[in-house]
Steps between C-alpha positions, in 0.01 A plus 500: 500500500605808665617268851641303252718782290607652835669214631640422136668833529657429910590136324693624223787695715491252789598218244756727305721548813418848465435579859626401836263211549202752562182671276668784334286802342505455145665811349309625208575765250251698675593441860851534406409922367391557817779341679740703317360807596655445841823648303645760293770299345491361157332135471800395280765635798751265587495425854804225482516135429413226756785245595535231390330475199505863481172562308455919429299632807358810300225715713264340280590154645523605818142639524337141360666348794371792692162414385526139500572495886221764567682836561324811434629743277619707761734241639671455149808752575571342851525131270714692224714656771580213649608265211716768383660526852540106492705436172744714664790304454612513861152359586589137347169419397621243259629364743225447742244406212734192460586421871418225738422679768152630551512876518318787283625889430262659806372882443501734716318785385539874629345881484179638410412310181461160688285642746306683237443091334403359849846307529453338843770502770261392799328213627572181331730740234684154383196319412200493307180739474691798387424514100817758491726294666401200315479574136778729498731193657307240290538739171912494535490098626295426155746722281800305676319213379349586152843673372718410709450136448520456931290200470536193766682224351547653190708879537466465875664223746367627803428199742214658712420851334338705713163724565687807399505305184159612463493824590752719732445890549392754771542779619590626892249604785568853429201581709613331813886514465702707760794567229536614175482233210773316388523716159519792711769360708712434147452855415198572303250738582149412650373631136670205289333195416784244557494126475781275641526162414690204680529122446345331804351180627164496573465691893550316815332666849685591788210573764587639826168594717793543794764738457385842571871654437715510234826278568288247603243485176801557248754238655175216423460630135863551424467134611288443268708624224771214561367177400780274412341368181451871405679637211549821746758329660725327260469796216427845489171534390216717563229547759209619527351563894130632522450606803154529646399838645460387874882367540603815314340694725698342723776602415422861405297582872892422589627808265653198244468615124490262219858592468552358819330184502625429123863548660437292811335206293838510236691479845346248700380269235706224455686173627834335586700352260472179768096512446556495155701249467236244649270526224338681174728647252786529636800474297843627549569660157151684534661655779740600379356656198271763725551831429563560853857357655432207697711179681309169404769346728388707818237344634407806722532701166103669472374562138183707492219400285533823286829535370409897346269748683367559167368157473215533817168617377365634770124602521166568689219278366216268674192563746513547829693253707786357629636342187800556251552335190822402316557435181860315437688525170661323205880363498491550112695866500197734455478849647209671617374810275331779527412806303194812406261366229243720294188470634 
């Protein structure tokens, strides 16, 4: 009977579309006190309302999806902080809950508090066995879908989705990196727990076990940056380039900063307007609507892959080896953001 009632209880949210197609915890009254301990703010708080069916995202909702996808109570102000960054409404997220293509709003979390949780920027960072990681992605992906109504087929047209879709947050290799993090770099202090979030595809692996300086190993992942069926290339849009601490210690053993490498990559990164023309997205009028000033009639004309500085997220993350991964963005006019939380 007890078997029985368990499985009863996994049953009944699996069949209500309440999840994302996997066992959620089921959020009691009594799980859900302890779960809101995890923050000082009042249960009843307003935290925004989730596009496109725009259902009230009060703290009180947020922490049952907090529960629901397994996240301690400690985790609960990185979850809060990061929904309330996303309705931002330069961040589009109606937009992407409705969108064909198949990317996700990707976390990057920064300062103290996330190493304090056991946020993981290492080995593996992007995938699974990392219960912060996971249920802190997994808790925003089931309030998108839940309130926001982002539901395959029914609020959502995406084609493919994604595995972001399940769960997308990390944090950076602070331990190995040879620069300071990206939030640091923007102008916050080592002290503040930032989170920065940006509208990616799922990541794609440049590995180079060859290049041992740094023109070499940047001109093959600025390569990598330039797909032609990219959105990079026919719209500004952002992205998001992890790069693992051996090629970063690449470049820094030859006295480049992250400054420098983010500036090189915004440089190099691109393609002619000839190489465009022979396939992917390439339209005329989208040329001519970047915010950069362009010829779509010169063929030798070169348009880099990131149209604003601002728009490369550059960080350290991964193990050890000689691997990078990039994460490509969304044509549907969303801008990364990024901002303290209270943890």
């Amino acid at each position: 009977m007890e078997l029985a009632e368990a499985d009863d209880e996994f049953e009944f949210f699996l069949e209500k579309a309440w999840s994302d197609g996997l066992p959620v915890v089921t959020p009691t009254e009594a799980r859900l006190e302890v779960m809101l301990r995890g923050t000082r703010r009042d249960p009843e708080e307003l935290v925004g309302n989730v596009p496109p069916a725009m259902e009230p995202a009060t703290v009180r909702a947020v922490a049952i999806h907090a529960l629901m996808a397994g996240c301690k109570p400690e985790y609960l102000p990185v979850v809060l902080g990061g929904l309330k960054l996303m309705l931002r409404e330069e961040f589009n997220l109606n937009g992407v809950q409705g969108t064909m293509h198949g990317v996700a709003p990707l976390m990057i979390v920064n300062g103290p508090y996330a190493q304090k949780i056991g946020l993981h920027g290492g080995n593996g960072c992007f995938g699974p066995s990392f219960r912060a990681n996971a249920s802190i992605g997994r808790a925003i992906r089931l309030i998108l879908l839940n309130l926001g109504g982002g539901v395959p087929g029914i609020g959502s047209a995406t084609i493919f989705g994604t595995p972001l879709r399940y769960t997308a947050c990390l944090t950076e290799n602070v331990e190995r990196s040879p620069w300071e993090t990206m939030a640091v770099s923007r102008g916050y202090s080592k002290d503040d727990d930032v989170i920065t979030c940006a509208m990616v595809e799922s990541p794609r692996l440049c590995f180079d076990d060859v290049s041992q300086e740094p023109k070499r190993l940047l001109t093959g992942i600025a390569d990598s940056m330039v797909a032609m069926g990219s959105w990079n290339m026919h719209a500004r849009s952002d992205m998001v380039v992890a790069m693992g601490p051996q090629h970063a210690d690449i470049c820094a053993r030859a006295g480049m900063s992250r400054a420098d490498v983010h500036r090189t990559l915004c440089e190099i990164a691109g393609r002619r307007v000839r190489d465009l023309k022979g396939g992917g997205n390439w339209r005329r009028e989208r040329a001519l609507g970047f915010p950069i000033e362009v010829d779509p009639d010169d063929d030798d004309c070169f348009i880099p892959a990131i149209k604003d500085p601002r728009d490369l997220h550059l960080i350290v993350a991964g193990g050890w080896g000689p691997c990078t991964a990039l994460c490509h963005g969304w044509s549907g006019g969303s801008r990364a953001v990024h901002g303290t939380y209270e943890a």
